[in-house]
N, C-alpha and C positions, 0 to 999 in steps of 0.2 A: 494517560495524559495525551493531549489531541498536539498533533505536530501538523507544522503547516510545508506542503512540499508542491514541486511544479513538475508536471508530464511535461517532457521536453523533446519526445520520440516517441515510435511506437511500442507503446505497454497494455500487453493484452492479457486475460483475467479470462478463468472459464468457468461458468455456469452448471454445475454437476456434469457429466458425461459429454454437453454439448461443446458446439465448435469456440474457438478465440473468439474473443468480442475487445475491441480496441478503445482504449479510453480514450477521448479528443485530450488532445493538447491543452493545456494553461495548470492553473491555482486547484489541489487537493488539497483534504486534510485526513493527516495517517493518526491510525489507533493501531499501536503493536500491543501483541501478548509475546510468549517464551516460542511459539510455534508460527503464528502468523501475523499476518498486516490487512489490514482495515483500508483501504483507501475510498473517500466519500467527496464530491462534488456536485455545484451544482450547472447545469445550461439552460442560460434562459429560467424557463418555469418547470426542467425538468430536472429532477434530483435523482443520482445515482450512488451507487457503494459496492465494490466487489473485494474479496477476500482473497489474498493471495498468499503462499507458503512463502516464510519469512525467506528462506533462502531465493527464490525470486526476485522477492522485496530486493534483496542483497546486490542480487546480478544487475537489475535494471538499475539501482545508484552507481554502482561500481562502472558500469557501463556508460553513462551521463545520461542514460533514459528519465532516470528521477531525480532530479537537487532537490537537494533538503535547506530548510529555512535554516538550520541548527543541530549538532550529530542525533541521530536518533535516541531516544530516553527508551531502554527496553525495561518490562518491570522487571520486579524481585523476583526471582522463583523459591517457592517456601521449599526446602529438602525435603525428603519423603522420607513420613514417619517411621518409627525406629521401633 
């Protein structure tokens, strides 16, 4: 489920082994799973998305870096087969 959230500070996302890269400020939309977070915008005519470890996700709300539209909706996680 797509959730609508606002960069509010600096929240930065890194690219496999490369440096921080900072997302501009305004209107996201988060895709969570059981491990991480989705966040995808767009500036102008240029469209971005970087992946971030949920606990991250966690720290930059908790911190007021990210307000959420509405409490985040995490899926199901199925238990592992028996």
């Amino acid at each position: 489920m797509t959730q609508r959230a606002q960069i509010q500070g600096k929240v930065t996302y890194r690219e496999g082994d490369g440096v921080q890269i900072a997302i501009r400020p305004g209107p996201v939309e988060v895709q969570a799973t059981a491990s991480d977070v989705t966040l995808s915008w767009t500036d102008g005519q240029t469209h971005g998305s970087a992946a971030m470890p949920i606990g991250d996700f966690r720290r930059y709300v908790s911190e007021g870096l990210i307000t959420l539209a509405q409490p985040l909706v995490m899926p199901a996680v199925a238990p592992p087969p028996t």
